[in-house]
N, CA, C, O and CB atoms as a CASP TS submission, in Angstrom:
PFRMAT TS
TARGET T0000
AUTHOR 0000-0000-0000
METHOD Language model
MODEL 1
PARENT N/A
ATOM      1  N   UNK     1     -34.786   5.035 -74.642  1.00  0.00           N
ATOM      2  CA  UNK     1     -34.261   5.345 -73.340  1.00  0.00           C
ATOM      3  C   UNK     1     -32.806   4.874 -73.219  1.00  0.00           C
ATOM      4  O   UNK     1     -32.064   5.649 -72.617  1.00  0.00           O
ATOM      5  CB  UNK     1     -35.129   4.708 -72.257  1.00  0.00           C
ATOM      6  N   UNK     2     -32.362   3.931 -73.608  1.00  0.00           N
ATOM      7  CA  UNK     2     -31.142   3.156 -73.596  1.00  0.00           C
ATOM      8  C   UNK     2     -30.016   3.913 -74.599  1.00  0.00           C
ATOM      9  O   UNK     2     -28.791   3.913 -74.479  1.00  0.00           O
ATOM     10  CB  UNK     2     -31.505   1.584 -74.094  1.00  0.00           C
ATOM     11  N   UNK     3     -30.623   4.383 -75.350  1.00  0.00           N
ATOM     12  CA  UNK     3     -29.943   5.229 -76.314  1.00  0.00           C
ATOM     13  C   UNK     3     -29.194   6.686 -75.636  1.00  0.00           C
ATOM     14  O   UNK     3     -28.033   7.094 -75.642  1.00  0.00           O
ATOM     15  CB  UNK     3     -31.116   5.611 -77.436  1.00  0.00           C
ATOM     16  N   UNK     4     -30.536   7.247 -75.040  1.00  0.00           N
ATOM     17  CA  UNK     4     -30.304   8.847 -74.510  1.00  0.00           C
ATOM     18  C   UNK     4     -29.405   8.065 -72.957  1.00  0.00           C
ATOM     19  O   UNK     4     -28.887   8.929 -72.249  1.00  0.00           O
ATOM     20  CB  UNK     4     -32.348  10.111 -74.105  1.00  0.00           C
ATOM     21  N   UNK     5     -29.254   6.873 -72.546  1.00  0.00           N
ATOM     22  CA  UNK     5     -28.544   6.611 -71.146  1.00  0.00           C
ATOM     23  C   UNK     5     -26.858   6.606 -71.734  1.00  0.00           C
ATOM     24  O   UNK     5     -25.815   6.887 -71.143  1.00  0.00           O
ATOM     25  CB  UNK     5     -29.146   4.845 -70.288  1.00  0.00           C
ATOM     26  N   UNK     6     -27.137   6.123 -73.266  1.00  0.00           N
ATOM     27  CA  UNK     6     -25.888   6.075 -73.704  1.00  0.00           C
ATOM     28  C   UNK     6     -25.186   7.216 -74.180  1.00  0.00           C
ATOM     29  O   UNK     6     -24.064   7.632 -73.893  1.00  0.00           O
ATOM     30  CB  UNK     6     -25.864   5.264 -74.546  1.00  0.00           C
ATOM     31  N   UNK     7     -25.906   7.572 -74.829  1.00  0.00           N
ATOM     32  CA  UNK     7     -24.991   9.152 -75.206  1.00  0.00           C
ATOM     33  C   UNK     7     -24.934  10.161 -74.338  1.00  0.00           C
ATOM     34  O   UNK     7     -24.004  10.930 -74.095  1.00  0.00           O
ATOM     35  CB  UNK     7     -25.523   9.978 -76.374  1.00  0.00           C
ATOM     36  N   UNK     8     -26.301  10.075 -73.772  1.00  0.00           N
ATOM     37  CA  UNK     8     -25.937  11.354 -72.188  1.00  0.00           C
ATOM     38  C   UNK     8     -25.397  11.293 -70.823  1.00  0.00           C
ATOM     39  O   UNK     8     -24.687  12.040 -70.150  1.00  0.00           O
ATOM     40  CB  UNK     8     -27.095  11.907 -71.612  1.00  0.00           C
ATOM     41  N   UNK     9     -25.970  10.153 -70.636  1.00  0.00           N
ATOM     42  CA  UNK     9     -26.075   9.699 -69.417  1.00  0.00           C
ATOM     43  C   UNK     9     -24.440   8.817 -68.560  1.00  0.00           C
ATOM     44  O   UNK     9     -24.206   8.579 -67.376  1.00  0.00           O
ATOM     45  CB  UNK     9     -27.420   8.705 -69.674  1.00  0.00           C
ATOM     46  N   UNK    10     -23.670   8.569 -69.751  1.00  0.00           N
ATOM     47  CA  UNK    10     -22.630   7.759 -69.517  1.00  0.00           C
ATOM     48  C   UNK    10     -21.215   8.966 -69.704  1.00  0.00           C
ATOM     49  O   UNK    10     -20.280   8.996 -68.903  1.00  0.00           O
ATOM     50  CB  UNK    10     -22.728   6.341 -70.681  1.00  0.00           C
ATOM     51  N   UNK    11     -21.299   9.649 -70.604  1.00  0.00           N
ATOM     52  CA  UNK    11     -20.565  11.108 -70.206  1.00  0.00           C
ATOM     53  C   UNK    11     -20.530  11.811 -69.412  1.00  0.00           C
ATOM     54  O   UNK    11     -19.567  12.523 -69.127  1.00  0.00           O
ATOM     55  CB  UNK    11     -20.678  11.890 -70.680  1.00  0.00           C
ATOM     56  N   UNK    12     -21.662  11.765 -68.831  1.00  0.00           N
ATOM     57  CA  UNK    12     -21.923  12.824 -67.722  1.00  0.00           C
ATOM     58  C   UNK    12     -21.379  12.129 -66.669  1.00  0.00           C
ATOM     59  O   UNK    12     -20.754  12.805 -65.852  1.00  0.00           O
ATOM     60  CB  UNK    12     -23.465  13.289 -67.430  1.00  0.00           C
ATOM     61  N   UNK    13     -21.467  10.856 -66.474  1.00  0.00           N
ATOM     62  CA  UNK    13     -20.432   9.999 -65.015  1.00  0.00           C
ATOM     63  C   UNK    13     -19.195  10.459 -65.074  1.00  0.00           C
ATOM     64  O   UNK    13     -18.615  10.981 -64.122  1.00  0.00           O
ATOM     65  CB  UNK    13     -20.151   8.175 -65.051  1.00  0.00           C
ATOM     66  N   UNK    14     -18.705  10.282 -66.243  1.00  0.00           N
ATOM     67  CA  UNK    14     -17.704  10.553 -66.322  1.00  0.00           C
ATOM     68  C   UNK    14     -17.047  11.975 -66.038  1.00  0.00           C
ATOM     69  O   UNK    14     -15.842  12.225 -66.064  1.00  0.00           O
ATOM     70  CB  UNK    14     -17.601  10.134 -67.247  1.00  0.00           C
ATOM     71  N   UNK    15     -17.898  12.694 -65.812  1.00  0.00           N
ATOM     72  CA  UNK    15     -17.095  14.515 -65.506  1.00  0.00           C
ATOM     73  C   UNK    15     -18.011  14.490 -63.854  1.00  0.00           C
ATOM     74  O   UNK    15     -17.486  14.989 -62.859  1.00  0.00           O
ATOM     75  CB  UNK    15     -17.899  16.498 -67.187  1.00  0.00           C
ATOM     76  N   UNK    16     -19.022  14.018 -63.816  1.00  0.00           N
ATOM     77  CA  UNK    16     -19.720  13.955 -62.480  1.00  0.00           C
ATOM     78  C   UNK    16     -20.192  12.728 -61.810  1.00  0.00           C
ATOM     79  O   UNK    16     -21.170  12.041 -62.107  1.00  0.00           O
ATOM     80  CB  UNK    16     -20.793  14.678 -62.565  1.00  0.00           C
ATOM     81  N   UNK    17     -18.986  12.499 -60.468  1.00  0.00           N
ATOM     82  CA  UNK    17     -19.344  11.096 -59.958  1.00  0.00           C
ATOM     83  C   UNK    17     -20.532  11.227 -59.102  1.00  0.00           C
ATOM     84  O   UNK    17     -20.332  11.806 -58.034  1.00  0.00           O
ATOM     85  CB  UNK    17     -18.165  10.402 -59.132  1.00  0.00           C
ATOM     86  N   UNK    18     -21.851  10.771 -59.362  1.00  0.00           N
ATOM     87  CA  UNK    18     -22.763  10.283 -58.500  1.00  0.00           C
ATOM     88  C   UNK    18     -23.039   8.722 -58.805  1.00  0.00           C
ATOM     89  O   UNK    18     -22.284   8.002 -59.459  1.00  0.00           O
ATOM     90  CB  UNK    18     -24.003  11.149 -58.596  1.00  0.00           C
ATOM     91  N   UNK    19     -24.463   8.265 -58.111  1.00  0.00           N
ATOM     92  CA  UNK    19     -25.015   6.983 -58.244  1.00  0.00           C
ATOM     93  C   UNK    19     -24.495   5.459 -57.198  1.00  0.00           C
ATOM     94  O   UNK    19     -25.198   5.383 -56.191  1.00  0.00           O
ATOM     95  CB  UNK    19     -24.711   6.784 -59.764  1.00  0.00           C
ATOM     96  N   UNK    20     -23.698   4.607 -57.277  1.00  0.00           N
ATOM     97  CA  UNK    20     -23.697   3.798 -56.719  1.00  0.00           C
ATOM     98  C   UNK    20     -22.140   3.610 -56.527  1.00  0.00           C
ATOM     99  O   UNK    20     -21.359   3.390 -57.453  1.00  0.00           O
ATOM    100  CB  UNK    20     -24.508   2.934 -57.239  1.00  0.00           C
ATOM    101  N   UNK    21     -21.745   3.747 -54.981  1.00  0.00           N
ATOM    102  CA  UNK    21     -19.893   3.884 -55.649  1.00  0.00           C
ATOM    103  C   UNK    21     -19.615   2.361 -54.426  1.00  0.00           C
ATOM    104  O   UNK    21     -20.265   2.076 -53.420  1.00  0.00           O
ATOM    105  CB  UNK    21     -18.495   6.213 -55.025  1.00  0.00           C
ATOM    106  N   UNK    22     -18.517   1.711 -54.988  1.00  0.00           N
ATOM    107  CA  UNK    22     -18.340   0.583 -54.305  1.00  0.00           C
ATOM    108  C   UNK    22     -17.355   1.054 -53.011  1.00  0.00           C
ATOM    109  O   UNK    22     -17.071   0.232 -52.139  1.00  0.00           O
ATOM    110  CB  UNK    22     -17.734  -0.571 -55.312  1.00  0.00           C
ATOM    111  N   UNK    23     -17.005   2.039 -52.974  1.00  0.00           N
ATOM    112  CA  UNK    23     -16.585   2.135 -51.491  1.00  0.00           C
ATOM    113  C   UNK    23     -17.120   2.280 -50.301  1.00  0.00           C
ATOM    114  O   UNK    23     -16.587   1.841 -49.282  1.00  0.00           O
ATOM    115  CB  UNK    23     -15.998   2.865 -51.358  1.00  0.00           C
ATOM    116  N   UNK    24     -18.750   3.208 -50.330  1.00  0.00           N
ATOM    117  CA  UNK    24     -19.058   3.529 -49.641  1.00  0.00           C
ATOM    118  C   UNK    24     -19.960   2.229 -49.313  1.00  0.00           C
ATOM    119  O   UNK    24     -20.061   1.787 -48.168  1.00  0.00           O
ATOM    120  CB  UNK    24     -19.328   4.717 -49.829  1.00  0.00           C
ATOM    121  N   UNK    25     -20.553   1.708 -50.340  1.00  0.00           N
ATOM    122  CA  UNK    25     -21.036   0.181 -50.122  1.00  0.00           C
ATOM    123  C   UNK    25     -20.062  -0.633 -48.773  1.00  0.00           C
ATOM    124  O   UNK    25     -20.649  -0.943 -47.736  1.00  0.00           O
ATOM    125  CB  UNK    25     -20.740  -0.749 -51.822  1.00  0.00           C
ATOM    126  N   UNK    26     -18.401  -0.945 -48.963  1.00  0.00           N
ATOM    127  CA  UNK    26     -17.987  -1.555 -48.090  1.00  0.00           C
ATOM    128  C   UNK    26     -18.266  -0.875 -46.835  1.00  0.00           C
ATOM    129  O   UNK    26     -18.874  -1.326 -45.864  1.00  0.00           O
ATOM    130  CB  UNK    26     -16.809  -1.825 -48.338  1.00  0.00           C
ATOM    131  N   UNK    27     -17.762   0.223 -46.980  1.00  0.00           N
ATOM    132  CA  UNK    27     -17.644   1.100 -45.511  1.00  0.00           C
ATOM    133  C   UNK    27     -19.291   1.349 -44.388  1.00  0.00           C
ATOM    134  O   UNK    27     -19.460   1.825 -43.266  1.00  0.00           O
ATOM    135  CB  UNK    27     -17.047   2.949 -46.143  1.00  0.00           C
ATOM    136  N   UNK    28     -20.396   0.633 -45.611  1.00  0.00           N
ATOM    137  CA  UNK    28     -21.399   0.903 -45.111  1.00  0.00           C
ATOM    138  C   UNK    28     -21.777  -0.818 -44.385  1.00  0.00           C
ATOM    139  O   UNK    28     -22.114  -0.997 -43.214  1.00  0.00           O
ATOM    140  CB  UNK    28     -22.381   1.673 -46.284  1.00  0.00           C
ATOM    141  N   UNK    29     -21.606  -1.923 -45.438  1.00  0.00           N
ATOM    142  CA  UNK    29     -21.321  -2.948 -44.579  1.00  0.00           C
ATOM    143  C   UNK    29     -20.756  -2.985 -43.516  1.00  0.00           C
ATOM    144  O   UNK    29     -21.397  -3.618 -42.677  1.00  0.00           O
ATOM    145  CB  UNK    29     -20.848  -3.617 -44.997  1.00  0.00           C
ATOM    146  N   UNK    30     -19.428  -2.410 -43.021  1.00  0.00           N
ATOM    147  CA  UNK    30     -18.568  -2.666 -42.501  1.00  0.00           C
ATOM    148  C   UNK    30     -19.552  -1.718 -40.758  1.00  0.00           C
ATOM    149  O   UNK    30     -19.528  -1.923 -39.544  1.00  0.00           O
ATOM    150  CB  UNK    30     -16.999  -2.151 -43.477  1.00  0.00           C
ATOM    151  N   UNK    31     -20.169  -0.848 -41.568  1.00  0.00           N
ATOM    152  CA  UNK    31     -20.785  -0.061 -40.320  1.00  0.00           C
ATOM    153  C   UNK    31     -19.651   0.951 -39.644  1.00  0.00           C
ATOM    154  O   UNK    31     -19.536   1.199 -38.444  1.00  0.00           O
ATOM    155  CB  UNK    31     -21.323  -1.229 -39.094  1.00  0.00           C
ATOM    156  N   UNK    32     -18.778   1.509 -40.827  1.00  0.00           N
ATOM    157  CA  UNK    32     -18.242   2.384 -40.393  1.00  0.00           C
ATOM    158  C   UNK    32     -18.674   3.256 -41.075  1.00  0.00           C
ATOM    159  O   UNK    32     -19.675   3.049 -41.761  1.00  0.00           O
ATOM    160  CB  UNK    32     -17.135   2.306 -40.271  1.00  0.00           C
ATOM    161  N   UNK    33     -17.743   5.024 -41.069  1.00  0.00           N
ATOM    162  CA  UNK    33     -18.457   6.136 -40.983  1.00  0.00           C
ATOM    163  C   UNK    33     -17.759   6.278 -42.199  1.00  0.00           C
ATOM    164  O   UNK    33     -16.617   5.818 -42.209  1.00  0.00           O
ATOM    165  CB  UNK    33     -18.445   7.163 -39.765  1.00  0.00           C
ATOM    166  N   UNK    34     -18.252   6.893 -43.393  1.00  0.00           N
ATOM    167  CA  UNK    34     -17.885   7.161 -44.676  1.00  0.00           C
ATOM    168  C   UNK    34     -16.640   8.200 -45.223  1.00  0.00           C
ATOM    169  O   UNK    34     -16.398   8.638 -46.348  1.00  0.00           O
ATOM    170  CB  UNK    34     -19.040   7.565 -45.137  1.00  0.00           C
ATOM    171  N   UNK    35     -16.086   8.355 -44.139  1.00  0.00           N
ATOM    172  CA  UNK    35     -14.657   9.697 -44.048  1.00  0.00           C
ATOM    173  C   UNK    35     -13.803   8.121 -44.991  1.00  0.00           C
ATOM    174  O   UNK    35     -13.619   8.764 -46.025  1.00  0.00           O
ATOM    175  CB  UNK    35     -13.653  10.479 -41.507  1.00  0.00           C
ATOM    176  N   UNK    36     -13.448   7.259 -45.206  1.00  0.00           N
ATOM    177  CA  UNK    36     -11.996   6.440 -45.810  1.00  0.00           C
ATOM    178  C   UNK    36     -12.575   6.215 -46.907  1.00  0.00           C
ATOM    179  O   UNK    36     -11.767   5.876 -47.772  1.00  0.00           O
ATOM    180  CB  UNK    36     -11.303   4.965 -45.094  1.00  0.00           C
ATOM    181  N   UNK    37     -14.218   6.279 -47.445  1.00  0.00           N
ATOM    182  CA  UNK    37     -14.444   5.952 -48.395  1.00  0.00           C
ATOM    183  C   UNK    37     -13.996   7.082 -49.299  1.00  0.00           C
ATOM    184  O   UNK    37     -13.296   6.971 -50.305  1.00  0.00           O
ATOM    185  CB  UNK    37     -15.612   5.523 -48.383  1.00  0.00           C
ATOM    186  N   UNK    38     -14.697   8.589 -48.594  1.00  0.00           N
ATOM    187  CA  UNK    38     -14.035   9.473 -48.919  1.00  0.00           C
ATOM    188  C   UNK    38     -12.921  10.074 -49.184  1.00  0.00           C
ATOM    189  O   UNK    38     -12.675  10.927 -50.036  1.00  0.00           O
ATOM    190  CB  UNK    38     -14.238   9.760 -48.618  1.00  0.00           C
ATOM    191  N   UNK    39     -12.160   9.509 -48.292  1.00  0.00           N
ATOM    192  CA  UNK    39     -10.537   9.778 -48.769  1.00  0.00           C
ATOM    193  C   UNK    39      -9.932   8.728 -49.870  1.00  0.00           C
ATOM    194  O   UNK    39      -8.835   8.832 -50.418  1.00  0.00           O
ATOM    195  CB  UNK    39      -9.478   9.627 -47.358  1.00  0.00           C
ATOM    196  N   UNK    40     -10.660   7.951 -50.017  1.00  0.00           N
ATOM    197  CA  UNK    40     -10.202   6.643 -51.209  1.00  0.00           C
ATOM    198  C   UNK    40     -10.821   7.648 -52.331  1.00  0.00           C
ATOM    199  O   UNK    40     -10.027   7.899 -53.238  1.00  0.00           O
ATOM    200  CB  UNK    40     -11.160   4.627 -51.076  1.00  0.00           C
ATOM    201  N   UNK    41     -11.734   8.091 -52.402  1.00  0.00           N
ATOM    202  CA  UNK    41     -12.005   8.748 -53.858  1.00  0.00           C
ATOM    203  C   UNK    41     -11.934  10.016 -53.829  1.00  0.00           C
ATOM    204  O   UNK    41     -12.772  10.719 -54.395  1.00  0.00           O
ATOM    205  CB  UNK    41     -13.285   8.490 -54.474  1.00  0.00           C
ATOM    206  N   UNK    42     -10.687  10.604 -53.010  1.00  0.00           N
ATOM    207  CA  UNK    42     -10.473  11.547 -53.380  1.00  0.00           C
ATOM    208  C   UNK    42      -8.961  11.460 -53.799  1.00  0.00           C
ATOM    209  O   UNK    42      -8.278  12.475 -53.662  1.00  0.00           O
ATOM    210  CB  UNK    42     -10.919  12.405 -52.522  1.00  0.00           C
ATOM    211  N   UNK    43      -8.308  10.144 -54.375  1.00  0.00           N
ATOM    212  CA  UNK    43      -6.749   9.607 -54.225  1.00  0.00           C
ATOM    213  C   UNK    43      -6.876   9.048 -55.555  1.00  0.00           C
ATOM    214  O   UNK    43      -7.871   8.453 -55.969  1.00  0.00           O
ATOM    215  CB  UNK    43      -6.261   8.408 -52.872  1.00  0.00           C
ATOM    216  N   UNK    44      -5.794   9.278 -56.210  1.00  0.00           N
ATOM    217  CA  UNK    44      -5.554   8.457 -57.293  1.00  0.00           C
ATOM    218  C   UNK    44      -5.468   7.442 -57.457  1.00  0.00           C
ATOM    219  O   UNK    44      -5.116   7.141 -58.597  1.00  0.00           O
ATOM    220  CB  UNK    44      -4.903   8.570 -57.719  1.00  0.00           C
ATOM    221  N   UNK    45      -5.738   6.212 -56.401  1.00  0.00           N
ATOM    222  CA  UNK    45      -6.484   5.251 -56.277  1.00  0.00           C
ATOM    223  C   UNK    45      -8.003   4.527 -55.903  1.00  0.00           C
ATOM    224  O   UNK    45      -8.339   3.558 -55.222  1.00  0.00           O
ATOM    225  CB  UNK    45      -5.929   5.045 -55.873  1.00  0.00           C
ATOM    226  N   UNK    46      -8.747   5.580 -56.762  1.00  0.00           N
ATOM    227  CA  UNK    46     -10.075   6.092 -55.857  1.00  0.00           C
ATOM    228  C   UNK    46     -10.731   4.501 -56.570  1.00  0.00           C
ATOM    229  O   UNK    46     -11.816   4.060 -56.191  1.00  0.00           O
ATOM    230  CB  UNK    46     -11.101   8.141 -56.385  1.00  0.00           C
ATOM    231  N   UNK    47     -10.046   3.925 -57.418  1.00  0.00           N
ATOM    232  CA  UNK    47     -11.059   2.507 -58.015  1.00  0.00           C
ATOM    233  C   UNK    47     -10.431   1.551 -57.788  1.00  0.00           C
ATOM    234  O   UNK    47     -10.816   0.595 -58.460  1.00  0.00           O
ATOM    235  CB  UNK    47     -11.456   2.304 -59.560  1.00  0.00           C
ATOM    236  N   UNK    48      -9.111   1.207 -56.739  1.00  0.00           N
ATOM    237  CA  UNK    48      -8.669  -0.262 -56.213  1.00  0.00           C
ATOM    238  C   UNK    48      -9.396  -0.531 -54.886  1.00  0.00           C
ATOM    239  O   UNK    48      -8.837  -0.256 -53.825  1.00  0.00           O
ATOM    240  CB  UNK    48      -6.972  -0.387 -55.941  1.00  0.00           C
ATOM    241  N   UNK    49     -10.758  -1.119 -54.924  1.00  0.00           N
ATOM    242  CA  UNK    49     -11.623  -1.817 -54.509  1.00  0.00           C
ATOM    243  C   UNK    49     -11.086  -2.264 -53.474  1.00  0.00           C
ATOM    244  O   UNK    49     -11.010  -1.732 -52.367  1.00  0.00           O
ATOM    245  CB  UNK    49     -12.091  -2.622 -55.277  1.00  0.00           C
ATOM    246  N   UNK    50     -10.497  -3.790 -54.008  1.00  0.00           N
ATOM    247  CA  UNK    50     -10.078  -5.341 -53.493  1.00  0.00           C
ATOM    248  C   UNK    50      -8.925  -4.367 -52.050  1.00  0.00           C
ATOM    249  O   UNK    50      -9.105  -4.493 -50.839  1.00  0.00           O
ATOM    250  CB  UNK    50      -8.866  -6.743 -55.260  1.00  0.00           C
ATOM    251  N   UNK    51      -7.932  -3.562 -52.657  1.00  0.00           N
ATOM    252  CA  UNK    51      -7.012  -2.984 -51.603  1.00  0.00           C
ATOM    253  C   UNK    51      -7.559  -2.102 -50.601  1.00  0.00           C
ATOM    254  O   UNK    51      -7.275  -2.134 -49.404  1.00  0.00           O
ATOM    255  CB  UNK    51      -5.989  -2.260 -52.202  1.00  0.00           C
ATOM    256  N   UNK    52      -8.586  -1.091 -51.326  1.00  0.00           N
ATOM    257  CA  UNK    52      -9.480  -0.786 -50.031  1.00  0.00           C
ATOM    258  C   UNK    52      -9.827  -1.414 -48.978  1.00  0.00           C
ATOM    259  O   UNK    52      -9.640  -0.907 -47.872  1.00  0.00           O
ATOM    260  CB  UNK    52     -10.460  -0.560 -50.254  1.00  0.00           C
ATOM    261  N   UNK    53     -10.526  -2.909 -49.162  1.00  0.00           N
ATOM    262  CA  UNK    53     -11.684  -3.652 -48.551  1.00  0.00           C
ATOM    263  C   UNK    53     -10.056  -4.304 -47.301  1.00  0.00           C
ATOM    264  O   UNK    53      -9.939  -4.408 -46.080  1.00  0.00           O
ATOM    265  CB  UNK    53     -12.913  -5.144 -50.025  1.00  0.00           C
ATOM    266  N   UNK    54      -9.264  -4.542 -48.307  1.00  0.00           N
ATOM    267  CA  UNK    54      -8.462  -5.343 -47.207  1.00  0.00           C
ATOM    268  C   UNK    54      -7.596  -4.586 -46.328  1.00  0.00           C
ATOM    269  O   UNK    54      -7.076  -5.107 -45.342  1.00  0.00           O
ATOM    270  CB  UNK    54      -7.578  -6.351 -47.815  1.00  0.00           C
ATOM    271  N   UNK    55      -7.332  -2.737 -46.818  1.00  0.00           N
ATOM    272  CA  UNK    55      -6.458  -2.111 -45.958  1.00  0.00           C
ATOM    273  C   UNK    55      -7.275  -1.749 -44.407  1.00  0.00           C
ATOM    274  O   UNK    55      -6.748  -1.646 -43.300  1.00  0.00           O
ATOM    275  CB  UNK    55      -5.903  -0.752 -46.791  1.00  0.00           C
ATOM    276  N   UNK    56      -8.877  -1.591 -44.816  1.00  0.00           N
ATOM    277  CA  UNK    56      -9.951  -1.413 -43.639  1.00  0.00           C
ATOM    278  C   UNK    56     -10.202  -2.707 -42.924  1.00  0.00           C
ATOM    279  O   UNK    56     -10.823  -2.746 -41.862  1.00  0.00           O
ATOM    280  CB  UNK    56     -11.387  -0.887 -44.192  1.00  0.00           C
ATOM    281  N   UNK    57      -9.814  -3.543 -43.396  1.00  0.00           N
ATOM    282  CA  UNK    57     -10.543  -4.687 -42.417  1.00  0.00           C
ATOM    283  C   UNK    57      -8.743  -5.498 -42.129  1.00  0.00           C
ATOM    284  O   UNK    57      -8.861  -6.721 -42.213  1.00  0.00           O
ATOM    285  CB  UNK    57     -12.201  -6.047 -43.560  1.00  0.00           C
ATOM    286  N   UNK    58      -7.608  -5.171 -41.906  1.00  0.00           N
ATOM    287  CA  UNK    58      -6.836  -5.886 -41.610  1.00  0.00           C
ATOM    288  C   UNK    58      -6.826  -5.898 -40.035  1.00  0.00           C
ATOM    289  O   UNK    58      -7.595  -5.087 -39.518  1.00  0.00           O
ATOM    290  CB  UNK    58      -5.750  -5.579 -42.291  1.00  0.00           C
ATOM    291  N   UNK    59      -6.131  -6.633 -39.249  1.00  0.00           N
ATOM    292  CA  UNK    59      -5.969  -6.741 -37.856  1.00  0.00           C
ATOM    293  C   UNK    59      -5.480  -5.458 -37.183  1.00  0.00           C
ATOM    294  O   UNK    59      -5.886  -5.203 -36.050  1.00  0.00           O
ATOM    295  CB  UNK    59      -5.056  -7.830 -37.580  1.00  0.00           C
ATOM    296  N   UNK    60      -4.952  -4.944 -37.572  1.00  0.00           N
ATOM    297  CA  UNK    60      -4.113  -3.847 -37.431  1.00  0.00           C
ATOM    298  C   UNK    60      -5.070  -2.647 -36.903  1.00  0.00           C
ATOM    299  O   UNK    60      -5.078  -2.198 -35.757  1.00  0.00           O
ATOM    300  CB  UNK    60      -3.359  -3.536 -38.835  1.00  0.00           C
ATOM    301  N   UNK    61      -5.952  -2.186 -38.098  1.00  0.00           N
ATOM    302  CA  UNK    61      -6.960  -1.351 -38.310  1.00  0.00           C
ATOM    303  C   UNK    61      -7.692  -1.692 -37.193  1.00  0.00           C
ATOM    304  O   UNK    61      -8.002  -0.767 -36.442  1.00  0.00           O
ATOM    305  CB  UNK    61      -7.638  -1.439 -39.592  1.00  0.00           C
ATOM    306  N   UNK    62      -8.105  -3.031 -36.860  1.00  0.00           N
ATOM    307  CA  UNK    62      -9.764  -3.095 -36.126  1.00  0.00           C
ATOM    308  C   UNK    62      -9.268  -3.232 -34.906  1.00  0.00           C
ATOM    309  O   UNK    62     -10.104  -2.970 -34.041  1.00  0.00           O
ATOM    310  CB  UNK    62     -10.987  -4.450 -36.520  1.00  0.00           C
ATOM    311  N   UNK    63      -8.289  -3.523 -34.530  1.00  0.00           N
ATOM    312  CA  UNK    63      -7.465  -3.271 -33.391  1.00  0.00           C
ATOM    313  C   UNK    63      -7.359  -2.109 -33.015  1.00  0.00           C
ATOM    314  O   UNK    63      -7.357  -1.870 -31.808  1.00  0.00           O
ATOM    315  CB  UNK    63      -6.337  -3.646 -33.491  1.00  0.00           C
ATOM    316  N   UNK    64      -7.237  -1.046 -34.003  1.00  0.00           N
ATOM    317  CA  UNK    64      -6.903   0.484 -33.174  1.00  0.00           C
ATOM    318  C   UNK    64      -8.000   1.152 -33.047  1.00  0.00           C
ATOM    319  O   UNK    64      -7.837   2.327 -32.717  1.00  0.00           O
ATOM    320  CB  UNK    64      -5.909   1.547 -33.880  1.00  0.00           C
ATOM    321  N   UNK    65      -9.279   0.733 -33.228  1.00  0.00           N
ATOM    322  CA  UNK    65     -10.682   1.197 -32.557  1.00  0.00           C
ATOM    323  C   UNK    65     -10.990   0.746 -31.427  1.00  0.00           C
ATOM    324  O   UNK    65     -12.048   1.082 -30.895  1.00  0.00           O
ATOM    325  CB  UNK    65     -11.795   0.899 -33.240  1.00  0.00           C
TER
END
C-alpha cells in the first residue's frame, strides 16, 4: 500500500490539489468563510502559511468586520 501511495498517489497531488490544505484549516479556526483561503491558493503564494495566518488576523483586518 505504501508503495502504490508512493508512486501514484504522490504525483497525482501534485497535478491535482485535494486532501488536507493548511489554509482552509486557519480560515476554518478562525470561523471565517473560505473565499481568502481561496484566493491564497489561487496566488503564487498559495504555500506562505505563517503570512497568511498573520495578514487575516492583524488589527487592521478584524477591525474592518
Amino acid at each position: 500500500m505504501l508503495d502504490v501511495i508512493e508512486r501514484l498517489f504522490i504525483p497525482l497531488r501534485e497535478k491535482v490539489e485535494w486532501g488536507y490544505l493548511i489554509p482552509y484549516m486557519i480560515t476554518g479556526i478562525l470561523n471565517e468563510h473560505p473565499r481568502t483561503a481561496m484566493a491564497l491558493r489561487n496566488s503564487e503564494d498559495k504555500d506562505r502559511y505563517a503570512e497568511f495566518y498573520d495578514r487575516i488576523t492583524t488589527s487592521e483586518t478584524l477591525l474592518s468586520k
